[in-house]
PyMOL Python script that loads the backbone (N, CA, C, O; Angstrom):
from pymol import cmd

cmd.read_pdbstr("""\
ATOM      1  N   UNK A   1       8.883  16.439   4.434  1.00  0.00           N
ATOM      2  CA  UNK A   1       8.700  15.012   4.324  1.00  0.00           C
ATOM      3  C   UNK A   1       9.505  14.527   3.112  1.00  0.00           C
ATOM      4  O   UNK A   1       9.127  14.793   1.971  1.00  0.00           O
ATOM      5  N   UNK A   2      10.620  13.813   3.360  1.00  0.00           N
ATOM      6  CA  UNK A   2      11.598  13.244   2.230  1.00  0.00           C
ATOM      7  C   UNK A   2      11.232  11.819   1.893  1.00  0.00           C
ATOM      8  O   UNK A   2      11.186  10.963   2.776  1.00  0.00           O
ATOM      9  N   UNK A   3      10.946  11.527   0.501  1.00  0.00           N
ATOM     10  CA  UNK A   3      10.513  10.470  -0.001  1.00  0.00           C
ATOM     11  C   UNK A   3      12.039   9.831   0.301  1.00  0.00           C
ATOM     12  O   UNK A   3      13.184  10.276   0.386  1.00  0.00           O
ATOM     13  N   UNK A   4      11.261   8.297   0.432  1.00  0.00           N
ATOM     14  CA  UNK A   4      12.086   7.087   0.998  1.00  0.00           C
ATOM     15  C   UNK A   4      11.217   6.065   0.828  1.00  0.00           C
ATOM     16  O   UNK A   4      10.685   5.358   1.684  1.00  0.00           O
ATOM     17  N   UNK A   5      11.070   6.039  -0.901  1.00  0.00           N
ATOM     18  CA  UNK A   5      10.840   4.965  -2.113  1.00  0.00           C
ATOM     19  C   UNK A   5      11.079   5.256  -2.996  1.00  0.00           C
ATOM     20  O   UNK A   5      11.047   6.430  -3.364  1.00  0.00           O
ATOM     21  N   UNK A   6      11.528   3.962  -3.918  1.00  0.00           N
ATOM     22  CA  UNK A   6      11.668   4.508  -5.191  1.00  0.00           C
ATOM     23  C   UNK A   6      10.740   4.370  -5.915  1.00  0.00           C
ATOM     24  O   UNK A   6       9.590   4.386  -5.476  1.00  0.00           O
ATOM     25  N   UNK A   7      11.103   4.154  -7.556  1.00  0.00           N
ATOM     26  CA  UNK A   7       9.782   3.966  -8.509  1.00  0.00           C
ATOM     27  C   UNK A   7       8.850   2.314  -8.482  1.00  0.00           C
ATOM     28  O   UNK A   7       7.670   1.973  -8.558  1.00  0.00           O
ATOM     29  N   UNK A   8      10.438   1.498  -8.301  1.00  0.00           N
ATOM     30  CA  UNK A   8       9.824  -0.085  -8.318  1.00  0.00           C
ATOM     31  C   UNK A   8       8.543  -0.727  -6.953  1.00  0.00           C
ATOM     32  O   UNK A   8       7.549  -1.433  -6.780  1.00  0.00           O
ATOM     33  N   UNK A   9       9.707   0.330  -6.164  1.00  0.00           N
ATOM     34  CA  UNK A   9       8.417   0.002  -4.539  1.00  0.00           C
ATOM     35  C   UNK A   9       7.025   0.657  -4.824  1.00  0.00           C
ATOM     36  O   UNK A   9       5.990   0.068  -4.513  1.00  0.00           O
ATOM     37  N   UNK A  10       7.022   1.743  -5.353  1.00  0.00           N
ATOM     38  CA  UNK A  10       6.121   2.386  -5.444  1.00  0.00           C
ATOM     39  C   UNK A  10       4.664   1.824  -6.287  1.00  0.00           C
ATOM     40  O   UNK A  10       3.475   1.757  -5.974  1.00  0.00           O
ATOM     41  N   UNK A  11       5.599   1.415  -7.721  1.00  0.00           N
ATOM     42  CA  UNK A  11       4.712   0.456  -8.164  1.00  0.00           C
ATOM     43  C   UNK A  11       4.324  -0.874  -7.744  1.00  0.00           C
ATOM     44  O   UNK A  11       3.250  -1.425  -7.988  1.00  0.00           O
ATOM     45  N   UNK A  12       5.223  -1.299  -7.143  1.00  0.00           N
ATOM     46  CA  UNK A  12       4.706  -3.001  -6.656  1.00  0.00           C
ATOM     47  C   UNK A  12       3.434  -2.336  -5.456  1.00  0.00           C
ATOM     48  O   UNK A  12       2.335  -2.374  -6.009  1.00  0.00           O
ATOM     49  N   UNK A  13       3.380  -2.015  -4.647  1.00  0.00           N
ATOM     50  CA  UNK A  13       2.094  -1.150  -3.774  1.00  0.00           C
ATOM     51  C   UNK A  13       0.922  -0.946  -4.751  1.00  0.00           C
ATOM     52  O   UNK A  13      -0.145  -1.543  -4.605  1.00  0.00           O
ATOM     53  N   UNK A  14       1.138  -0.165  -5.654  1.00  0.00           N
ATOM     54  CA  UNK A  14       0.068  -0.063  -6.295  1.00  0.00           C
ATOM     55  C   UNK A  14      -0.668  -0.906  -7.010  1.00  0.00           C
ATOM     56  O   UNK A  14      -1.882  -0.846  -7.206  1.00  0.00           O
ATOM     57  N   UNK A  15       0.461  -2.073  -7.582  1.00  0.00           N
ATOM     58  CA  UNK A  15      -0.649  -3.557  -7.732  1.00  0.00           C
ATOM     59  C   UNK A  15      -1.305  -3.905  -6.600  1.00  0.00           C
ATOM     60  O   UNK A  15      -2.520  -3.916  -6.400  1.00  0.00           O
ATOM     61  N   UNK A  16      -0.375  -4.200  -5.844  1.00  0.00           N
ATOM     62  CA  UNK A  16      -0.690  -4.903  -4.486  1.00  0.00           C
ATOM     63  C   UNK A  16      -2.528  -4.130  -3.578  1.00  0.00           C
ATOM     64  O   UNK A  16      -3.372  -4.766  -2.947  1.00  0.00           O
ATOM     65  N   UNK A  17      -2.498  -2.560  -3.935  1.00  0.00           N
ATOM     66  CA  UNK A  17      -3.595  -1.968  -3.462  1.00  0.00           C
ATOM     67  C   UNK A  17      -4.569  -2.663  -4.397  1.00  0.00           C
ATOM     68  O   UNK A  17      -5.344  -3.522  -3.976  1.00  0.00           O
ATOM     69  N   UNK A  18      -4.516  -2.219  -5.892  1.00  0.00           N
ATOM     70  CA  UNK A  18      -5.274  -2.880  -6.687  1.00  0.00           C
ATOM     71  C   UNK A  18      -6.230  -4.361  -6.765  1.00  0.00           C
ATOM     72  O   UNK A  18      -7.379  -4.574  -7.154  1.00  0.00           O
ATOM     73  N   UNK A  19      -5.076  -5.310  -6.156  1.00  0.00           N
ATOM     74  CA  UNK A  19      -5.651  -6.930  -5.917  1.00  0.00           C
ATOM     75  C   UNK A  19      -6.177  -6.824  -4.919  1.00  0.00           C
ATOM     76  O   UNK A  19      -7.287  -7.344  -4.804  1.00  0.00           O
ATOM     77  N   UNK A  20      -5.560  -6.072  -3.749  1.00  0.00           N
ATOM     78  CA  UNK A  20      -6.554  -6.004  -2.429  1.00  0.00           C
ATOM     79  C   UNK A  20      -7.692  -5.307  -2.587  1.00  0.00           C
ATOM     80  O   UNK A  20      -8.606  -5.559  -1.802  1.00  0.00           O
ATOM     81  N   UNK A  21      -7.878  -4.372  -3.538  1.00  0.00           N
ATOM     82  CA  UNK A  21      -9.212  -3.914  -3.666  1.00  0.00           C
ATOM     83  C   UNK A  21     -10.083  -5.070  -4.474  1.00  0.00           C
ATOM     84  O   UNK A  21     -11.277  -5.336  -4.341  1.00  0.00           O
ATOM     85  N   UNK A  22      -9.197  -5.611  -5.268  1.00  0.00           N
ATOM     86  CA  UNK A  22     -10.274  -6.591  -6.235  1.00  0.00           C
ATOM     87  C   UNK A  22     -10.788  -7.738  -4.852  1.00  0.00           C
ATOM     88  O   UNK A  22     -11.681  -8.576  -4.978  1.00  0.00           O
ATOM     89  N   UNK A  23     -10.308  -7.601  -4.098  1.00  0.00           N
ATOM     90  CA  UNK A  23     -10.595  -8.999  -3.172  1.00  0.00           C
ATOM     91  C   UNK A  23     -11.707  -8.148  -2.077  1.00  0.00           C
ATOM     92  O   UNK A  23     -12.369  -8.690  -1.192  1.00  0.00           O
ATOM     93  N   UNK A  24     -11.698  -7.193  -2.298  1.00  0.00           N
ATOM     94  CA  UNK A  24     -12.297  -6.201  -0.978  1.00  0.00           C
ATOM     95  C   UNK A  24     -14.040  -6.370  -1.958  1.00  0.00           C
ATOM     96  O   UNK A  24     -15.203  -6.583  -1.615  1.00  0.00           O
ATOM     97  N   UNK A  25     -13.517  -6.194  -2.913  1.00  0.00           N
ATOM     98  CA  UNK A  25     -14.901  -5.785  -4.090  1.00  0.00           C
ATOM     99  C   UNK A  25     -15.670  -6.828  -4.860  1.00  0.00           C
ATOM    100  O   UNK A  25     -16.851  -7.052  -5.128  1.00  0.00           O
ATOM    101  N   UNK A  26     -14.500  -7.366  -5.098  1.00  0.00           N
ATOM    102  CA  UNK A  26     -15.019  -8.470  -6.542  1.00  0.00           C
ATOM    103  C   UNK A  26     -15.130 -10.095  -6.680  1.00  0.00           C
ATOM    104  O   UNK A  26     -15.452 -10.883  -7.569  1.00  0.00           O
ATOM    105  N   UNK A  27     -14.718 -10.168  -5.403  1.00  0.00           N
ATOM    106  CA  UNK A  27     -14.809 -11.310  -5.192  1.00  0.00           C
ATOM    107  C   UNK A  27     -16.055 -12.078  -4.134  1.00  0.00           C
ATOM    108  O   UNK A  27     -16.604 -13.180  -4.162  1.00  0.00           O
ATOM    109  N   UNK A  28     -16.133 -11.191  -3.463  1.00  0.00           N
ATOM    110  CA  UNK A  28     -17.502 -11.682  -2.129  1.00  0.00           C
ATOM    111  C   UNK A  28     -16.952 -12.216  -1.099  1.00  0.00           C
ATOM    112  O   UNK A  28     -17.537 -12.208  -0.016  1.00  0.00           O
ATOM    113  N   UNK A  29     -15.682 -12.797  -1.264  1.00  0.00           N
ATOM    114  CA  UNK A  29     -14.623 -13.064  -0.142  1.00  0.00           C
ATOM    115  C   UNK A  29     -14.907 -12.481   1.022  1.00  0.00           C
ATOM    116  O   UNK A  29     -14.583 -11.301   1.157  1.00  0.00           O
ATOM    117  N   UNK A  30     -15.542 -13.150   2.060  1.00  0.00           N
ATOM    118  CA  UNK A  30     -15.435 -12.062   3.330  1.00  0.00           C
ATOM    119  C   UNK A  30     -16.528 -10.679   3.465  1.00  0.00           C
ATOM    120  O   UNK A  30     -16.365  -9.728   4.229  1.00  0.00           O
ATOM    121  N   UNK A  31     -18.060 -10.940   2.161  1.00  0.00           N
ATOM    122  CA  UNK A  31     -18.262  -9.546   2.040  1.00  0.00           C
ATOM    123  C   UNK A  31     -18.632  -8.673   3.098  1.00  0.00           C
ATOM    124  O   UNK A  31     -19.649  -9.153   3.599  1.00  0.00           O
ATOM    125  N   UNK A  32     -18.301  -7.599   3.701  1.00  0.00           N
ATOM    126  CA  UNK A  32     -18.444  -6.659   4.454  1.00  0.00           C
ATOM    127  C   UNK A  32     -17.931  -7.437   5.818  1.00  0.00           C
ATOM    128  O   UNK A  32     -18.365  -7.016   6.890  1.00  0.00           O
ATOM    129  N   UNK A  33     -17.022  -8.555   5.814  1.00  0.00           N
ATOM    130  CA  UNK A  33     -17.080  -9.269   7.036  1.00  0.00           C
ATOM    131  C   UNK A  33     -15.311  -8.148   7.508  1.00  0.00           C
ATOM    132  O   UNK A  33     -14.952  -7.064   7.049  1.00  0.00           O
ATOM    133  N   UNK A  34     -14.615  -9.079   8.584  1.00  0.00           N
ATOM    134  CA  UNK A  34     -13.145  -8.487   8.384  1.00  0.00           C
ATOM    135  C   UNK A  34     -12.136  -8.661   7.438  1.00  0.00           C
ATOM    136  O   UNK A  34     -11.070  -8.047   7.479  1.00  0.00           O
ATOM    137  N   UNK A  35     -12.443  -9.492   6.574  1.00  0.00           N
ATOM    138  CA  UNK A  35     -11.067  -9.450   5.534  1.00  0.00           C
ATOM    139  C   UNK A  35     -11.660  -8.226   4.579  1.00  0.00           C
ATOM    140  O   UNK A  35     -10.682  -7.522   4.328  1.00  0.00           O
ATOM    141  N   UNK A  36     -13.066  -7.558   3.811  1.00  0.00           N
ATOM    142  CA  UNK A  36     -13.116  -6.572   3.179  1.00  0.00           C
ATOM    143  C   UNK A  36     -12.559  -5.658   3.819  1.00  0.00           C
ATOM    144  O   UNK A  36     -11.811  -4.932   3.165  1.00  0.00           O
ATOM    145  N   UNK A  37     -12.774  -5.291   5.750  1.00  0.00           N
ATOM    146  CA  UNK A  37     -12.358  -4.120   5.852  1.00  0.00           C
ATOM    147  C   UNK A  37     -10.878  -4.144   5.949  1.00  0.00           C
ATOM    148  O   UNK A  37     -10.341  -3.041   5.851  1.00  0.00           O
ATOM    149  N   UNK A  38     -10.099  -5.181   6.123  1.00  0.00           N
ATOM    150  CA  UNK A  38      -8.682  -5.163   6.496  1.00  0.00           C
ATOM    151  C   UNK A  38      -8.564  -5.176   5.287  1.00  0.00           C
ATOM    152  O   UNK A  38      -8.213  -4.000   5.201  1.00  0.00           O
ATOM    153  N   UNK A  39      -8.560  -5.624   3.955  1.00  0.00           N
ATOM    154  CA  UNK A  39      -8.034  -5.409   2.592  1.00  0.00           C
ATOM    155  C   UNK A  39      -8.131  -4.088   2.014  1.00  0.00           C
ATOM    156  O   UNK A  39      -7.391  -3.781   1.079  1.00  0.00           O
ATOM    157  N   UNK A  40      -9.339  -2.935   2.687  1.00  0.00           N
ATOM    158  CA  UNK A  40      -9.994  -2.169   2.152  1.00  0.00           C
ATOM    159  C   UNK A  40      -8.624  -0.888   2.853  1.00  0.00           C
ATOM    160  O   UNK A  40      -8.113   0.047   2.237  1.00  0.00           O
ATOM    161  N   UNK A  41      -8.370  -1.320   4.265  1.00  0.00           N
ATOM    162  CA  UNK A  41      -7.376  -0.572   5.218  1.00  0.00           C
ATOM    163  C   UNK A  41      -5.991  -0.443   4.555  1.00  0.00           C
ATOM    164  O   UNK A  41      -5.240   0.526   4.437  1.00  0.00           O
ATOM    165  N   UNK A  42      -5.875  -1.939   4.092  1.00  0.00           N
ATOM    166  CA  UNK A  42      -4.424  -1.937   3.916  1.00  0.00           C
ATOM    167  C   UNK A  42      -3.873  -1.479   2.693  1.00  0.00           C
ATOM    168  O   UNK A  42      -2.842  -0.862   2.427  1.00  0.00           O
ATOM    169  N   UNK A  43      -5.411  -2.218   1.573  1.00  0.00           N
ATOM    170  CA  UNK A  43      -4.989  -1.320   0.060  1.00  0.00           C
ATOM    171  C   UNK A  43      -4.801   0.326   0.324  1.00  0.00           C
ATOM    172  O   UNK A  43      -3.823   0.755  -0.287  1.00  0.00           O
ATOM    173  N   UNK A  44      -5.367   1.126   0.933  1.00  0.00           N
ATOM    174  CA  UNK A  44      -5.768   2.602   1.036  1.00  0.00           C
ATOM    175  C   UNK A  44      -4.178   3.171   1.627  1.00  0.00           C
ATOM    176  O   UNK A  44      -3.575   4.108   1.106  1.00  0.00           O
ATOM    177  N   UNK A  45      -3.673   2.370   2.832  1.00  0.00           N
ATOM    178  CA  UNK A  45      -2.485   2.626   3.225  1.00  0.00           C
ATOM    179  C   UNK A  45      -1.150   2.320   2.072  1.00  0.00           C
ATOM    180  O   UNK A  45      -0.243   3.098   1.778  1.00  0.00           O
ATOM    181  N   UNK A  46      -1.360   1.097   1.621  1.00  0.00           N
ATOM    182  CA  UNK A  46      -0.377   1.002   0.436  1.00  0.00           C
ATOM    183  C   UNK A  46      -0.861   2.464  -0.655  1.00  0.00           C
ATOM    184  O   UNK A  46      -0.161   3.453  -0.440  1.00  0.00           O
ATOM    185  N   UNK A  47      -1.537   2.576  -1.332  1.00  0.00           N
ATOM    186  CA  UNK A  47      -2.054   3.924  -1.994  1.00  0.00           C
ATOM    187  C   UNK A  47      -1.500   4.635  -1.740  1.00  0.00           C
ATOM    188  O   UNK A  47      -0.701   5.157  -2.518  1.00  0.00           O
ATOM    189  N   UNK A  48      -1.685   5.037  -0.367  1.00  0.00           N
ATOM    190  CA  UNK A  48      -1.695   6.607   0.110  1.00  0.00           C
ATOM    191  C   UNK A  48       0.114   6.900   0.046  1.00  0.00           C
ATOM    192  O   UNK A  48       0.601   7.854  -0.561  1.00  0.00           O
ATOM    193  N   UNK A  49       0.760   6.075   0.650  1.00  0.00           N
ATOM    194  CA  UNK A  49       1.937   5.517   0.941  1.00  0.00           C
ATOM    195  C   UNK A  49       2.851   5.375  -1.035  1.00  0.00           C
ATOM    196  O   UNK A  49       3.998   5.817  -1.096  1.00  0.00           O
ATOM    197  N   UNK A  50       2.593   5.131  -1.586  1.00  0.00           N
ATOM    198  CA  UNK A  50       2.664   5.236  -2.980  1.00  0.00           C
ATOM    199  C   UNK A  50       2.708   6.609  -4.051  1.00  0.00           C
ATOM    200  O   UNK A  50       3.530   6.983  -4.888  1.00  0.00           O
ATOM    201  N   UNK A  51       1.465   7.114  -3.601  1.00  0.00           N
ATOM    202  CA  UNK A  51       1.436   8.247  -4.123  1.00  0.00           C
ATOM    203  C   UNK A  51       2.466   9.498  -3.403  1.00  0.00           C
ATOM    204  O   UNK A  51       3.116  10.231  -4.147  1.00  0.00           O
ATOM    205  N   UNK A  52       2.514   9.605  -2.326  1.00  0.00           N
ATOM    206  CA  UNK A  52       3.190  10.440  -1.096  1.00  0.00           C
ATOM    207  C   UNK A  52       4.765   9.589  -1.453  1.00  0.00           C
ATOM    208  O   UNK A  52       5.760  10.237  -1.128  1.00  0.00           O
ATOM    209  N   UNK A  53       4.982   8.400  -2.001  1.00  0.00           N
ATOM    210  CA  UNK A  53       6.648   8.179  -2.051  1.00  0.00           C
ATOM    211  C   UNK A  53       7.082   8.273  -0.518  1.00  0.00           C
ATOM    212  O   UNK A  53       8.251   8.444  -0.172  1.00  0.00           O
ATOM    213  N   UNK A  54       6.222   8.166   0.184  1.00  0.00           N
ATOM    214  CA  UNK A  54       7.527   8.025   2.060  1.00  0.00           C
ATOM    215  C   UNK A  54       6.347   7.230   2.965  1.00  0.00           C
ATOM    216  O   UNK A  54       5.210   7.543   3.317  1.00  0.00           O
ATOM    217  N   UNK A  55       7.193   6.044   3.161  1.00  0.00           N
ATOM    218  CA  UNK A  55       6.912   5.400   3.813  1.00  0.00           C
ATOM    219  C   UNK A  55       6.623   5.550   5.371  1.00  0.00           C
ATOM    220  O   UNK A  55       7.794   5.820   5.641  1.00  0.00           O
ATOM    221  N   UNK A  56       6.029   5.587   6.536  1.00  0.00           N
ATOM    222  CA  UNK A  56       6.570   5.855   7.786  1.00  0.00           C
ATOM    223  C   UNK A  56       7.262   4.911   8.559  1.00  0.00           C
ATOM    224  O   UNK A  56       7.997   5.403   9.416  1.00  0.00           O
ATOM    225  N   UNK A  57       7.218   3.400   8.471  1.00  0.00           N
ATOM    226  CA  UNK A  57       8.093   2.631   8.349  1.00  0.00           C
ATOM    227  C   UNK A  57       8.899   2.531   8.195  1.00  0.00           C
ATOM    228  O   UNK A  57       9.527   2.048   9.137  1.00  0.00           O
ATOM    229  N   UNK A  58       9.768   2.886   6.818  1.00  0.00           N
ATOM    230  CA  UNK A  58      10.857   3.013   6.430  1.00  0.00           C
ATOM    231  C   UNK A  58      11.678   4.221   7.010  1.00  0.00           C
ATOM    232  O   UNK A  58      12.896   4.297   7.170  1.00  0.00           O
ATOM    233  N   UNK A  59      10.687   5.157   7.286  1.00  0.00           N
ATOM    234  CA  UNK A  59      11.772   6.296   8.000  1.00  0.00           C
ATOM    235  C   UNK A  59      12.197   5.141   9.430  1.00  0.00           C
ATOM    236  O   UNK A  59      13.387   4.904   9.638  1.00  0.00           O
ATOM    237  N   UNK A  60      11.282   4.606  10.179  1.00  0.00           N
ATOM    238  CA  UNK A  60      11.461   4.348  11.073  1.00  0.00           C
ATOM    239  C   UNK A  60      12.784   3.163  11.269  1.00  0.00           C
ATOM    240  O   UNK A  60      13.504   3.065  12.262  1.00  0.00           O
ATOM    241  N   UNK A  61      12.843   2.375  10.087  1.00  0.00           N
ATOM    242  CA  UNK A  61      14.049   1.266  10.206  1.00  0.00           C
ATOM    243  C   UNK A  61      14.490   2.143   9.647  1.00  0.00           C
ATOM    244  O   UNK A  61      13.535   1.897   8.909  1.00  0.00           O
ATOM    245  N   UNK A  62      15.067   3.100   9.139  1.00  0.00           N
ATOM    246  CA  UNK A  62      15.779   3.842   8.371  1.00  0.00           C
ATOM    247  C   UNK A  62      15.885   3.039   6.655  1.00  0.00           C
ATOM    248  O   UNK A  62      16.880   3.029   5.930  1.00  0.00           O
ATOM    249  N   UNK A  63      14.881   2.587   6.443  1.00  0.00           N
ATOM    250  CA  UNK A  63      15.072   1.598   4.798  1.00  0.00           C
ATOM    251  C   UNK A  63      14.502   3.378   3.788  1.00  0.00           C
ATOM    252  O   UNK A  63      13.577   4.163   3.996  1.00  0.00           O
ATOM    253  N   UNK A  64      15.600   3.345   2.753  1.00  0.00           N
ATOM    254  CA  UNK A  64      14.945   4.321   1.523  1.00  0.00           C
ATOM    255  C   UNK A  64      15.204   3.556   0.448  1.00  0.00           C
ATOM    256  O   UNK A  64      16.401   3.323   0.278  1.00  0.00           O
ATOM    257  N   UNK A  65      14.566   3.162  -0.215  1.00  0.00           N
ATOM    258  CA  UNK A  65      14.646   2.543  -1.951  1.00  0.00           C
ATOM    259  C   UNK A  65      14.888   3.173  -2.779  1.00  0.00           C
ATOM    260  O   UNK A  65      15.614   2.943  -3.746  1.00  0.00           O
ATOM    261  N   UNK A  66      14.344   4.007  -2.529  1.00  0.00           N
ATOM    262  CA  UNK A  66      14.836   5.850  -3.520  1.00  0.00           C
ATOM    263  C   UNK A  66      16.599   6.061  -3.620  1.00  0.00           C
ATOM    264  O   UNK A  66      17.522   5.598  -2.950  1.00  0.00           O
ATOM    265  N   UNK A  67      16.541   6.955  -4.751  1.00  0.00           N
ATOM    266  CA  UNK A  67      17.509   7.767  -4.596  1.00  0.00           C
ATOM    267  C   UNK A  67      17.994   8.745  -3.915  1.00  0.00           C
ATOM    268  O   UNK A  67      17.458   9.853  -3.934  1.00  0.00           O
ATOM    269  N   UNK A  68      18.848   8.536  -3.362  1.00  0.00           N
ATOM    270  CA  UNK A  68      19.397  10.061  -1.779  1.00  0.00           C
ATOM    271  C   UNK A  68      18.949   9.411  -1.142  1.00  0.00           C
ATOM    272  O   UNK A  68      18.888   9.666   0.060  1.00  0.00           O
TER     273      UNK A  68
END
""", "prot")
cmd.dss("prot")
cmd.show_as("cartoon", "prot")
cmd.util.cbc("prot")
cmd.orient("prot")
């Protein structure tokens, strides 16, 4: 599995998980309705996707942000 992100994508995701968790958690927005679980889905996928550096998306348009 060849990473295809770089450092900047990587970090903008990880805010982005972060606010979606604050909105999943801290706000009451939606509590336990569908926007917690779709914020709760999508932060976890940005995460997971972040930490791992490879997108499956990006393999798929062929986009790498990374280097190589």
């Amino acid at each position: 599995m060849n990473r295809n992100m770089g450092p900047l994508d990587r970090g903008a995701r990880i805010v982005v998980a972060l606010i979606l968790l604050y909105v999943a958690f801290g706000t009451g927005f939606g509590a336990a309705g569908v926007v917690h679980w779709l914020a709760l889905l999508i932060a976890a996928i940005f995460a997971v996707t972040s930490v791992v550096g490879m997108c499956p998306l990006y393999r798929v348009f062929g986009v790498n942000t990374g280097k190589g």
